[in-house]
PQR file of N, CA, C, O and H, with PARSE charges and radii, in Angstrom:
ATOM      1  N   UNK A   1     113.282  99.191 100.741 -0.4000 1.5000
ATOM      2  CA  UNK A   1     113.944  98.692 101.911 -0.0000 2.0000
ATOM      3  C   UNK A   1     113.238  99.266 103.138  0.5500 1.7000
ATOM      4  O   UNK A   1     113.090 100.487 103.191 -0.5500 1.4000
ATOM      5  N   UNK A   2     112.948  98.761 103.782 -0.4000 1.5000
ATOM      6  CA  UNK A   2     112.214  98.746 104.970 -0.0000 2.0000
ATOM      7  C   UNK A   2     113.467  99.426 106.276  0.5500 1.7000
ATOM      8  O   UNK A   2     114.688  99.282 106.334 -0.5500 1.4000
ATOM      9  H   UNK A   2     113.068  97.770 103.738  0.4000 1.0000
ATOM     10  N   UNK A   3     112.293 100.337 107.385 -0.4000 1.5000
ATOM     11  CA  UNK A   3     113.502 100.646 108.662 -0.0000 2.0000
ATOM     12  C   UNK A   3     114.250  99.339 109.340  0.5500 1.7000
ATOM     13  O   UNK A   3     115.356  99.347 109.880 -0.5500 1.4000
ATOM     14  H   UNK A   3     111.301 100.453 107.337  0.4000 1.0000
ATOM     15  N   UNK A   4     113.649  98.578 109.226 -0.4000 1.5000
ATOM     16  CA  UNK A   4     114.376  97.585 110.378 -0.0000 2.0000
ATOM     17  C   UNK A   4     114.970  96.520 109.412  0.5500 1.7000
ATOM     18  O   UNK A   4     115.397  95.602 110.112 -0.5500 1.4000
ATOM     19  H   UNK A   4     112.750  98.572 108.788  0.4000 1.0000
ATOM     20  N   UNK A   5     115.156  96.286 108.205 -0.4000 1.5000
ATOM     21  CA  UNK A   5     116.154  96.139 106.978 -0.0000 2.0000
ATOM     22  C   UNK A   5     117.522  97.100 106.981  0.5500 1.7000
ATOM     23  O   UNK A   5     118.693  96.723 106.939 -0.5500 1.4000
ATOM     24  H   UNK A   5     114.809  97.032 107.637  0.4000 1.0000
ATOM     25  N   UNK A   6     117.006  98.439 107.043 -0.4000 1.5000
ATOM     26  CA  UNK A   6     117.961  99.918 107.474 -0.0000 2.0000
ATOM     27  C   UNK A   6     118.554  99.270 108.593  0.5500 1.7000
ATOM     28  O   UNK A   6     119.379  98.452 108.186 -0.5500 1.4000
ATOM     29  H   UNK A   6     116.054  98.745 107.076  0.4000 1.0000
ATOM     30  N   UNK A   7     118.493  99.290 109.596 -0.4000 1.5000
ATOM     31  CA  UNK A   7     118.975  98.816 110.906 -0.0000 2.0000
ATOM     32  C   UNK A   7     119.265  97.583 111.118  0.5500 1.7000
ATOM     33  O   UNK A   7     119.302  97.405 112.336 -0.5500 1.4000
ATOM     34  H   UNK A   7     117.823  99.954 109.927  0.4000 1.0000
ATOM     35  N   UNK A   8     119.498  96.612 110.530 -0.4000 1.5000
ATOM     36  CA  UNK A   8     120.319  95.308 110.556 -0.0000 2.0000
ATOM     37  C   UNK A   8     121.444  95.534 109.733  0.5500 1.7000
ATOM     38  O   UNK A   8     122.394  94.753 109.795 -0.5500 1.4000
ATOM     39  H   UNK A   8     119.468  96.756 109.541  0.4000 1.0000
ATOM     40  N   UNK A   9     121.463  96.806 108.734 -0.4000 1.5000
ATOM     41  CA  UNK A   9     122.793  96.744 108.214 -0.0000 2.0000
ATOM     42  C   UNK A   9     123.822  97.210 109.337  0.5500 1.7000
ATOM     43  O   UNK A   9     123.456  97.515 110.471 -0.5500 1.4000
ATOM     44  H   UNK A   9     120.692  97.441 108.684  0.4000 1.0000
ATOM     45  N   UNK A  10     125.509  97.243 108.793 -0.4000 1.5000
ATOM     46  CA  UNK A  10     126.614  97.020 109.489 -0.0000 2.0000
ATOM     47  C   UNK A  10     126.738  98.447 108.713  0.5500 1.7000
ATOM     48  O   UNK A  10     126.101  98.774 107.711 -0.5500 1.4000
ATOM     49  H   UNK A  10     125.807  96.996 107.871  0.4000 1.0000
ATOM     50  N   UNK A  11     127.572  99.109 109.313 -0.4000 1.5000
ATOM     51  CA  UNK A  11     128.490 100.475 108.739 -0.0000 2.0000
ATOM     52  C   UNK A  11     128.592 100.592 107.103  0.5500 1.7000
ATOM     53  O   UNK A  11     127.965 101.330 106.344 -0.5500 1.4000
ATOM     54  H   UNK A  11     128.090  98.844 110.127  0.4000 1.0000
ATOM     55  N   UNK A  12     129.525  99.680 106.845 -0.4000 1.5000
ATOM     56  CA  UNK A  12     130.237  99.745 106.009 -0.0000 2.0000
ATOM     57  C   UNK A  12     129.189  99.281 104.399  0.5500 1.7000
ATOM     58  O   UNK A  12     129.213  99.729 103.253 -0.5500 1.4000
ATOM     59  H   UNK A  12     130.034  99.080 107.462  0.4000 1.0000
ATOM     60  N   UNK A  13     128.377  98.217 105.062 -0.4000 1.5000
ATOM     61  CA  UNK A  13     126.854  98.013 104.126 -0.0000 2.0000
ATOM     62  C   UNK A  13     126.020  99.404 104.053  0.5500 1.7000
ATOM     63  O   UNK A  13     125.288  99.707 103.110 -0.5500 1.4000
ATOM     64  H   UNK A  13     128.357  97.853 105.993  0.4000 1.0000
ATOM     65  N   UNK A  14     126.279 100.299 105.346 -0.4000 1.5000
ATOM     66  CA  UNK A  14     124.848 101.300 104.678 -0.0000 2.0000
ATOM     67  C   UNK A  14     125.880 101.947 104.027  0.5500 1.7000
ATOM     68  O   UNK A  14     125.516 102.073 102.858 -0.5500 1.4000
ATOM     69  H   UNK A  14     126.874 100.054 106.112  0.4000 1.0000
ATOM     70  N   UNK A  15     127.013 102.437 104.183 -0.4000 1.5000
ATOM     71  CA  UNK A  15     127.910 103.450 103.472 -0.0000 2.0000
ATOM     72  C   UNK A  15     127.408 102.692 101.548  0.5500 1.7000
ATOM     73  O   UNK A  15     126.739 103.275 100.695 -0.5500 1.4000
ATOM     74  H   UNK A  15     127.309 102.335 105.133  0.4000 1.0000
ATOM     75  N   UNK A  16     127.913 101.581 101.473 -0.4000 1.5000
ATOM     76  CA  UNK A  16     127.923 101.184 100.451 -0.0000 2.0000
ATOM     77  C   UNK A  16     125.932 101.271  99.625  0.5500 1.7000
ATOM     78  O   UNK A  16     125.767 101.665  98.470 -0.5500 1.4000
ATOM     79  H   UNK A  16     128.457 101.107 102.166  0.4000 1.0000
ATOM     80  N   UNK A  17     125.159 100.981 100.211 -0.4000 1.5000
ATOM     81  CA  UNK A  17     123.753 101.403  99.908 -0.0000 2.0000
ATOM     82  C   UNK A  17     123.523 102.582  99.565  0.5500 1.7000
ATOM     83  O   UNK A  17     122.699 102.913  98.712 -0.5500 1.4000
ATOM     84  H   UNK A  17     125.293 100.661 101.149  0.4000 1.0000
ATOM     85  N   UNK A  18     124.192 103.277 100.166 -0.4000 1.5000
ATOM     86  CA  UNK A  18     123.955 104.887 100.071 -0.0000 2.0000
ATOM     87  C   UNK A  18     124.814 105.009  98.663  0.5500 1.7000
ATOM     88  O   UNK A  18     124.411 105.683  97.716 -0.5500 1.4000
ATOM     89  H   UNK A  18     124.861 103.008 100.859  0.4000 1.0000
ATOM     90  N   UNK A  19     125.409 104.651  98.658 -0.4000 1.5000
ATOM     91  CA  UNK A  19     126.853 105.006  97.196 -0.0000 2.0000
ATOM     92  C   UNK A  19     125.654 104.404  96.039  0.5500 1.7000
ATOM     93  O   UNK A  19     125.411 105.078  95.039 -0.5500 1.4000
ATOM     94  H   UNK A  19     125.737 104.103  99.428  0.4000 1.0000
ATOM     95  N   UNK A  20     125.058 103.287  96.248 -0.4000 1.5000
ATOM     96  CA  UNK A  20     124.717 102.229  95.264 -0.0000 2.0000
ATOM     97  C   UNK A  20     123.277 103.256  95.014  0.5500 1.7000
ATOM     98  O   UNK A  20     122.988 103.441  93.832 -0.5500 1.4000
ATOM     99  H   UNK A  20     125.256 102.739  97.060  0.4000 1.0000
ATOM    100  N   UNK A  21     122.485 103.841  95.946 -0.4000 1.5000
ATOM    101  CA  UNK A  21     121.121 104.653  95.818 -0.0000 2.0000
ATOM    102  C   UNK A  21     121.430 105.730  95.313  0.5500 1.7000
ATOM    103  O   UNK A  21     120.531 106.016  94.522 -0.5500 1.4000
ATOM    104  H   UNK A  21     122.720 103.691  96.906  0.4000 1.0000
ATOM    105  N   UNK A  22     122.297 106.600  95.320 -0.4000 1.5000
ATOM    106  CA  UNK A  22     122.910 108.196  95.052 -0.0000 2.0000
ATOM    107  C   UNK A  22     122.869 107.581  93.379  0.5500 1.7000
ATOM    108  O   UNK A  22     122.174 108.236  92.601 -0.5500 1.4000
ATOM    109  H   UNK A  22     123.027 106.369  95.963  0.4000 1.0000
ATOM    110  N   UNK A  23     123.680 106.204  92.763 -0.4000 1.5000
ATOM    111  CA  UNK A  23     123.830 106.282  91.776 -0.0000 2.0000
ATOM    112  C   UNK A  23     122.625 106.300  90.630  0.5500 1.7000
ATOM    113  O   UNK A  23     122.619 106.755  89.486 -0.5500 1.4000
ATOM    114  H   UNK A  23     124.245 105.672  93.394  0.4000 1.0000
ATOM    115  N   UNK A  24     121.432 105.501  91.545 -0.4000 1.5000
ATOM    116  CA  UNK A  24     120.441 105.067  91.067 -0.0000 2.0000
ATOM    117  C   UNK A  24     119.606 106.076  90.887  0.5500 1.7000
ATOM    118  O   UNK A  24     118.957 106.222  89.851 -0.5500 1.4000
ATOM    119  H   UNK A  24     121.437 105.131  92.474  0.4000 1.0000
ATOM    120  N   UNK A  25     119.546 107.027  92.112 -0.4000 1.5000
ATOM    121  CA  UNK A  25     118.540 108.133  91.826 -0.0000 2.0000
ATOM    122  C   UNK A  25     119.642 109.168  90.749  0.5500 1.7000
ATOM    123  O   UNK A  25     118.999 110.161  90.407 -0.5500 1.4000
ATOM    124  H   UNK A  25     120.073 106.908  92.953  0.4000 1.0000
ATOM    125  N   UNK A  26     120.688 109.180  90.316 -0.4000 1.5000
ATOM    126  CA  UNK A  26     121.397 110.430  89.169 -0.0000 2.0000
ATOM    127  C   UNK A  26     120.844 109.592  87.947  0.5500 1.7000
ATOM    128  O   UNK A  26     120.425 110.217  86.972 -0.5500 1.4000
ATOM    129  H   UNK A  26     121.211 108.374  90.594  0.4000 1.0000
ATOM    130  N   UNK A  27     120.825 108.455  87.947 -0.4000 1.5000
ATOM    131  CA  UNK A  27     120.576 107.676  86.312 -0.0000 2.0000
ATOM    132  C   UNK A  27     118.841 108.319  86.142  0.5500 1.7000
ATOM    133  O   UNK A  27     118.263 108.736  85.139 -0.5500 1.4000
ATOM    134  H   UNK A  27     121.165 107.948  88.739  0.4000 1.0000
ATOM    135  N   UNK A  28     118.407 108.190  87.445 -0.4000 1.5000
ATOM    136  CA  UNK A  28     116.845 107.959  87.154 -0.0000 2.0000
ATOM    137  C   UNK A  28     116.621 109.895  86.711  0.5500 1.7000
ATOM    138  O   UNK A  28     116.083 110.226  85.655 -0.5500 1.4000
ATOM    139  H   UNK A  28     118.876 107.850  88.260  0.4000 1.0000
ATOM    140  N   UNK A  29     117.026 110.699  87.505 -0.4000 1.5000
ATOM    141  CA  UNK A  29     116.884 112.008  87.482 -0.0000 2.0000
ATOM    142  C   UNK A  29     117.460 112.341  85.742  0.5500 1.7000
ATOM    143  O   UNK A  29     116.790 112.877  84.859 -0.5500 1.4000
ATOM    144  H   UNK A  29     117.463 110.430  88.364  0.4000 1.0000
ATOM    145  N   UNK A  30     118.809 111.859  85.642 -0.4000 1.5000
ATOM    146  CA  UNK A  30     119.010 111.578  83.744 -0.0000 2.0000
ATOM    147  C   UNK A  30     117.954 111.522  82.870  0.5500 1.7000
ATOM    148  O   UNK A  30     117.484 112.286  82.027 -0.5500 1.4000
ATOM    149  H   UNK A  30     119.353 111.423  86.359  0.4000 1.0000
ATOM    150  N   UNK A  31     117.627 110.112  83.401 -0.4000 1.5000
ATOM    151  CA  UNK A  31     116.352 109.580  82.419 -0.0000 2.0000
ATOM    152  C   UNK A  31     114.958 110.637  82.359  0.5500 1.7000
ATOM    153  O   UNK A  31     114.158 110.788  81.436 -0.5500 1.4000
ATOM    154  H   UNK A  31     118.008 109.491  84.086  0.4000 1.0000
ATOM    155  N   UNK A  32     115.005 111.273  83.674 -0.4000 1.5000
ATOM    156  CA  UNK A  32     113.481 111.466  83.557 -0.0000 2.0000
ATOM    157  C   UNK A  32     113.832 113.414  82.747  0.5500 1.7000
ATOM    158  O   UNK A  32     112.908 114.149  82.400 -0.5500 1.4000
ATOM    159  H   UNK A  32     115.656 111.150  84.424  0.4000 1.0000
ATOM    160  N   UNK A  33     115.061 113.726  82.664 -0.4000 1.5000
ATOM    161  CA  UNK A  33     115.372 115.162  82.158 -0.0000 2.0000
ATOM    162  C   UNK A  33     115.391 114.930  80.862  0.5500 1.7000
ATOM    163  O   UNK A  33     115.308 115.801  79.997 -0.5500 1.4000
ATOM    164  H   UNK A  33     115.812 113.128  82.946  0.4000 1.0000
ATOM    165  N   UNK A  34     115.517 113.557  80.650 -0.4000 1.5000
ATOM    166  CA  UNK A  34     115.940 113.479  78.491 -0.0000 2.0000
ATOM    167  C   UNK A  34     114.466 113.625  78.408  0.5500 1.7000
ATOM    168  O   UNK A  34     113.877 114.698  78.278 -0.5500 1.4000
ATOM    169  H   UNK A  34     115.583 112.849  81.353  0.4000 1.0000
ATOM    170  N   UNK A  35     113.792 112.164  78.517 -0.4000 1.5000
ATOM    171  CA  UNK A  35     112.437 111.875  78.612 -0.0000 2.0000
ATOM    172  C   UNK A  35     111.735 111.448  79.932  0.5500 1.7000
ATOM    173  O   UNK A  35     112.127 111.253  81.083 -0.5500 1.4000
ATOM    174  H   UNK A  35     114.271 111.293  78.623  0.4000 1.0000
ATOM    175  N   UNK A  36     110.242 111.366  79.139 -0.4000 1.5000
ATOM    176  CA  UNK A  36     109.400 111.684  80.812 -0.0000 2.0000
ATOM    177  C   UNK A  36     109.560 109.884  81.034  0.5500 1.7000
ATOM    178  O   UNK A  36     109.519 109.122  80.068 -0.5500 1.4000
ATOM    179  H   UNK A  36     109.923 111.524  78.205  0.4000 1.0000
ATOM    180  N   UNK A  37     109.765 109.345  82.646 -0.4000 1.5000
ATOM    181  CA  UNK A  37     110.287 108.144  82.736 -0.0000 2.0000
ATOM    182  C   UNK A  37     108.439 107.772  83.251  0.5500 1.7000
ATOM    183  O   UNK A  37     107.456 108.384  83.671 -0.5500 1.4000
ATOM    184  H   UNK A  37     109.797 109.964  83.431  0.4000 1.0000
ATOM    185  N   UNK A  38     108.802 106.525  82.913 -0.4000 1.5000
ATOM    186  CA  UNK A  38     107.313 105.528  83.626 -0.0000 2.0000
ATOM    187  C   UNK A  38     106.826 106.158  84.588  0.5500 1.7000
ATOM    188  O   UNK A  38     105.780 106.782  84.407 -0.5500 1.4000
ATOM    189  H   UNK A  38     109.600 106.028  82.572  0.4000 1.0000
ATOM    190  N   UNK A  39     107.704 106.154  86.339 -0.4000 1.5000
ATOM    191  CA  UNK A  39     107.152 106.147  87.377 -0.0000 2.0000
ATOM    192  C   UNK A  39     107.864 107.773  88.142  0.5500 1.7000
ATOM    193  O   UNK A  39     108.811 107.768  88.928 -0.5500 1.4000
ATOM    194  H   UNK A  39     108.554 105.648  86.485  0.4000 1.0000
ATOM    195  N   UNK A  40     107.419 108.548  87.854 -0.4000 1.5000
ATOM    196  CA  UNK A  40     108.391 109.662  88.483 -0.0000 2.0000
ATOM    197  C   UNK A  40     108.659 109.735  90.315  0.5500 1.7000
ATOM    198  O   UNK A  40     109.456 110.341  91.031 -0.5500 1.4000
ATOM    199  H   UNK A  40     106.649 108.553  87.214  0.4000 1.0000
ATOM    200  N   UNK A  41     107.276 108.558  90.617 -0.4000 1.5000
ATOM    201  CA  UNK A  41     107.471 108.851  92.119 -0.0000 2.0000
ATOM    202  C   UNK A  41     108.808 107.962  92.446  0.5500 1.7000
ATOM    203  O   UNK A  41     109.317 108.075  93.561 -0.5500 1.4000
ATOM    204  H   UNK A  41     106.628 108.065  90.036  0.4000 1.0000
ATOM    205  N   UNK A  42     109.332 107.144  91.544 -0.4000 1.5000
ATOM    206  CA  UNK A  42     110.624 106.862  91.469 -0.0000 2.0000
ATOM    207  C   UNK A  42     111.624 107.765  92.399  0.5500 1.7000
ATOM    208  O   UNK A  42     111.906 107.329  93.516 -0.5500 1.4000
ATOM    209  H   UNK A  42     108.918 107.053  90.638  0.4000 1.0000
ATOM    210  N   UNK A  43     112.049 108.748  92.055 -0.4000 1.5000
ATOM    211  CA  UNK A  43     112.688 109.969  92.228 -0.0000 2.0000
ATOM    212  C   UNK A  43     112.626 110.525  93.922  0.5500 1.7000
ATOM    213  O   UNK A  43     113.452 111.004  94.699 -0.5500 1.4000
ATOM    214  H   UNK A  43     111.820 109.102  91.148  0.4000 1.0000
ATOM    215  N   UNK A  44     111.170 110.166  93.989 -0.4000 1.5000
ATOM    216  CA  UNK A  44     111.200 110.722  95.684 -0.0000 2.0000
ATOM    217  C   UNK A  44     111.185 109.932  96.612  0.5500 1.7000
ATOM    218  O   UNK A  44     111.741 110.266  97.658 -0.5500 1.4000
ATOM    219  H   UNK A  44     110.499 109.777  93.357  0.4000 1.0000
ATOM    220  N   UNK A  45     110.427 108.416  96.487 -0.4000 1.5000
ATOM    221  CA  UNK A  45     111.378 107.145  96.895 -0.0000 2.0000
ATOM    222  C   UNK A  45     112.549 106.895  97.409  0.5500 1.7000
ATOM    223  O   UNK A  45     112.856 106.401  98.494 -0.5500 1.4000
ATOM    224  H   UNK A  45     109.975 108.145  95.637  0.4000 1.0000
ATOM    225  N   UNK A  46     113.422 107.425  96.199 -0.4000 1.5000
ATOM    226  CA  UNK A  46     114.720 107.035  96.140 -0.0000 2.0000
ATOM    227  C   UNK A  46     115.345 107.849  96.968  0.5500 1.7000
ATOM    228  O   UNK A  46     115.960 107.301  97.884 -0.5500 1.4000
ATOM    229  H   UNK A  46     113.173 107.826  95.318  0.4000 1.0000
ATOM    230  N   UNK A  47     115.366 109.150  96.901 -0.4000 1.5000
ATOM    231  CA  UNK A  47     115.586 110.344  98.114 -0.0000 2.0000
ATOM    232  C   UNK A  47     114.906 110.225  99.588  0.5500 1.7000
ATOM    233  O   UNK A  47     115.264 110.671 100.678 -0.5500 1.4000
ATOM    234  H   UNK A  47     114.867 109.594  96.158  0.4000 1.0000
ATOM    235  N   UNK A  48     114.335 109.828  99.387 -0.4000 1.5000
ATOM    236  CA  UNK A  48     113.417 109.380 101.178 -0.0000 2.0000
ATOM    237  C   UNK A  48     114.605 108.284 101.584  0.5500 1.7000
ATOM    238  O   UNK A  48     115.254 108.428 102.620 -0.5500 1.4000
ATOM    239  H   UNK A  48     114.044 109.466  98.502  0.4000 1.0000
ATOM    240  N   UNK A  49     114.793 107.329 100.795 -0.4000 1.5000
ATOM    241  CA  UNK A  49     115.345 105.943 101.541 -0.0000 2.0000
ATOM    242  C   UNK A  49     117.291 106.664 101.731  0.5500 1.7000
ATOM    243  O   UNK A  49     118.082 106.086 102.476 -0.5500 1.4000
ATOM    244  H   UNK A  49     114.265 107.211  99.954  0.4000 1.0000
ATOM    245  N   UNK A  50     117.579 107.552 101.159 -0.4000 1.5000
ATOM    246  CA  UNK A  50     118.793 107.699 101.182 -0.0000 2.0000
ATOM    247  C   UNK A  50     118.835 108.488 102.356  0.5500 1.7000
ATOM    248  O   UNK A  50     119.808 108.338 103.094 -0.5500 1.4000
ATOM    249  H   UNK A  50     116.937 108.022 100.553  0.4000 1.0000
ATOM    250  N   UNK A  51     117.865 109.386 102.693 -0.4000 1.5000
ATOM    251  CA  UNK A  51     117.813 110.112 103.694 -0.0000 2.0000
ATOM    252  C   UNK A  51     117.548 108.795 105.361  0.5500 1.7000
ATOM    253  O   UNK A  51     118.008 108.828 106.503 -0.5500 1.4000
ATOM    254  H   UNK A  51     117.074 109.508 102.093  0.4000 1.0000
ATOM    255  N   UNK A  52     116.834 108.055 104.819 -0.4000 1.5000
ATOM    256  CA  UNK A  52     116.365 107.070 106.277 -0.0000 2.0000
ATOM    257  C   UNK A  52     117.494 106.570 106.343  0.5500 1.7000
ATOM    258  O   UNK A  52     117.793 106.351 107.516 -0.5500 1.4000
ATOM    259  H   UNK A  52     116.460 108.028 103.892  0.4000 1.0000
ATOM    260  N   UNK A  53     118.784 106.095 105.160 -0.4000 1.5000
ATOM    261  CA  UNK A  53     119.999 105.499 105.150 -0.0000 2.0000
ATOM    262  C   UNK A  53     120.909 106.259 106.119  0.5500 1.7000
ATOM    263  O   UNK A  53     121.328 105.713 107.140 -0.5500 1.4000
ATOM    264  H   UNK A  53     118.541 106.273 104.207  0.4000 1.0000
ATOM    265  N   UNK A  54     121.216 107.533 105.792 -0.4000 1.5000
ATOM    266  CA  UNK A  54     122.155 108.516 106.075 -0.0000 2.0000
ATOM    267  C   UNK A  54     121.668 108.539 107.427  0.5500 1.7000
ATOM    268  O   UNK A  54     122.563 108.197 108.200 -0.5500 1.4000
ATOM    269  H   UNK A  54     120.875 107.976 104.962  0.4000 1.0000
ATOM    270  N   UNK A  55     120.256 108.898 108.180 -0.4000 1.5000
ATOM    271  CA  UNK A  55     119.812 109.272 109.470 -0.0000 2.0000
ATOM    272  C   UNK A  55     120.596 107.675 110.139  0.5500 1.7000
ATOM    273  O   UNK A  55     121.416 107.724 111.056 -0.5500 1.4000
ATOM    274  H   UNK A  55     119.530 109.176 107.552  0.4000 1.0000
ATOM    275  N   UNK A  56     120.306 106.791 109.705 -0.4000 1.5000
ATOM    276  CA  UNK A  56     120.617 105.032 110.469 -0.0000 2.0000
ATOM    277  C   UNK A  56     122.395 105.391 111.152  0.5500 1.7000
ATOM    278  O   UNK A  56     122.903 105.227 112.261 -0.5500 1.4000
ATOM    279  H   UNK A  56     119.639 106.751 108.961  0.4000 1.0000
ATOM    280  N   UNK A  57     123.097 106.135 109.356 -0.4000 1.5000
ATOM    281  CA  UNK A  57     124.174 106.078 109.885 -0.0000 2.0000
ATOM    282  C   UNK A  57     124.564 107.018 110.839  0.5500 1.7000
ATOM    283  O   UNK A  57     125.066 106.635 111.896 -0.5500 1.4000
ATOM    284  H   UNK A  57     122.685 106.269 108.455  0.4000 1.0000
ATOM    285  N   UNK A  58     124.424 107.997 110.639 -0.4000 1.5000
ATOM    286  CA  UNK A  58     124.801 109.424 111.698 -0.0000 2.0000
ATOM    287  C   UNK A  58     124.310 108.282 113.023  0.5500 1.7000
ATOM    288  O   UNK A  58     125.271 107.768 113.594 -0.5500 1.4000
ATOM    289  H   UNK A  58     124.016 108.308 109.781  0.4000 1.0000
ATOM    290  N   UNK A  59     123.296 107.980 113.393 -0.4000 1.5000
ATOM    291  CA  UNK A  59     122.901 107.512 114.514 -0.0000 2.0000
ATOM    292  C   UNK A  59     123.622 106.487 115.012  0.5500 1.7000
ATOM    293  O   UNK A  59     123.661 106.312 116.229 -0.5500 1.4000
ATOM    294  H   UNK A  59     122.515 108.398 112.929  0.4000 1.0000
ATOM    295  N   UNK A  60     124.282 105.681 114.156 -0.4000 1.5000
ATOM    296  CA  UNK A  60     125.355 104.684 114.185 -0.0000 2.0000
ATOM    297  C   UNK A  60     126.737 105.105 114.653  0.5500 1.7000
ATOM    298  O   UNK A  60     127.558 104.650 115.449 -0.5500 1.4000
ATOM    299  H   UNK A  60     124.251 105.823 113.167  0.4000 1.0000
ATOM    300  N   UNK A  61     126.687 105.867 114.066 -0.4000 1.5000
ATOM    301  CA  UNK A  61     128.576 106.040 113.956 -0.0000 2.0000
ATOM    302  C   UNK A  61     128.446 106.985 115.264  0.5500 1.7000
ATOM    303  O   UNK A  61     129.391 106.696 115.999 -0.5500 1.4000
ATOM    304  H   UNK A  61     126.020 106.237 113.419  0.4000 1.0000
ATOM    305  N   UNK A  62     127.534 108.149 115.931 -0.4000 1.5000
ATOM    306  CA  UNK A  62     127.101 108.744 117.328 -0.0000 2.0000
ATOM    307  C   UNK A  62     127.140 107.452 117.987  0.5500 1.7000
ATOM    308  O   UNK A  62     128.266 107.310 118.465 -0.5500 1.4000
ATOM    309  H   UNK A  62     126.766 108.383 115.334  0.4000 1.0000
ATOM    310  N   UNK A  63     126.669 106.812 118.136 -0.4000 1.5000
ATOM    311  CA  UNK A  63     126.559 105.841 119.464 -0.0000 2.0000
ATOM    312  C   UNK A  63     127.873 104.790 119.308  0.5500 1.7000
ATOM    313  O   UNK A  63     128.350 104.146 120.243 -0.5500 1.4000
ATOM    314  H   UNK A  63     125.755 106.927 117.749  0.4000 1.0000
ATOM    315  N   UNK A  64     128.374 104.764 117.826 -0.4000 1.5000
ATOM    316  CA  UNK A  64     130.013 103.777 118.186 -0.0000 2.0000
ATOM    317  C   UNK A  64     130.841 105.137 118.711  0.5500 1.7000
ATOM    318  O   UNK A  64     130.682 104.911 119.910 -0.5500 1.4000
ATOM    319  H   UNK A  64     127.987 105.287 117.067  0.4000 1.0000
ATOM    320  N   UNK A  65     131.229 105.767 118.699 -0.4000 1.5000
ATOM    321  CA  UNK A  65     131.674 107.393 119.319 -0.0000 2.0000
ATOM    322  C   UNK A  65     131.182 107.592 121.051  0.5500 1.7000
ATOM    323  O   UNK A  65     131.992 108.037 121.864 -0.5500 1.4000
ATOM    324  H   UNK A  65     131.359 105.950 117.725  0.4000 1.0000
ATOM    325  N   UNK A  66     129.738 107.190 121.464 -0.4000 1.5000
ATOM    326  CA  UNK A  66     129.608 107.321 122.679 -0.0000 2.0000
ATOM    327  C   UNK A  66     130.390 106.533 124.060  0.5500 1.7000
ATOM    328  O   UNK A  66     130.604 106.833 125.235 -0.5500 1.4000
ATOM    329  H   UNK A  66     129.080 106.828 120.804  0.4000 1.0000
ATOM    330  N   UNK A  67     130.711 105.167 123.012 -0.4000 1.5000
ATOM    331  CA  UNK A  67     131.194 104.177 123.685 -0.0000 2.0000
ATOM    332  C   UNK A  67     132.592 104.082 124.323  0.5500 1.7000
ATOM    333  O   UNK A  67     132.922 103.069 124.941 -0.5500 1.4000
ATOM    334  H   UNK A  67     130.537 104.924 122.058  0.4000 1.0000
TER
END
């Protein structure tokens, strides 16, 4: 997902992305602790975009708060 994909979402869509990525990176972190998985850069991907998610929202929910 791209920044300006990040930033056309609505509140309640990144809250829910973030829920839906948290789940994706625990399955993948699972998988890759039983056995070694295909793509491990998987893993840091998935943590980068949750972090660009979370920064969109803090920055979101600050400026509905400024108003």
């Amino acid at each position: 997902m791209k920044n300006a994909e990040i930033k056309a979402l609505s509140l309640e869509d990144l809250k829910a992305s973030i829920t839906r990525e948290r789940e994706i990176l625990q399955r993948t972190k699972f998988a890759h602790a039983i056995s070694q998985i295909e793509n491990p850069i998987k893993i840091r991907t998935s943590r980068r975009l949750i972090a660009r998610m979370q920064t969109e929202l803090k920055a979101k929910t600050n400026a509905q708060t400024k108003k």
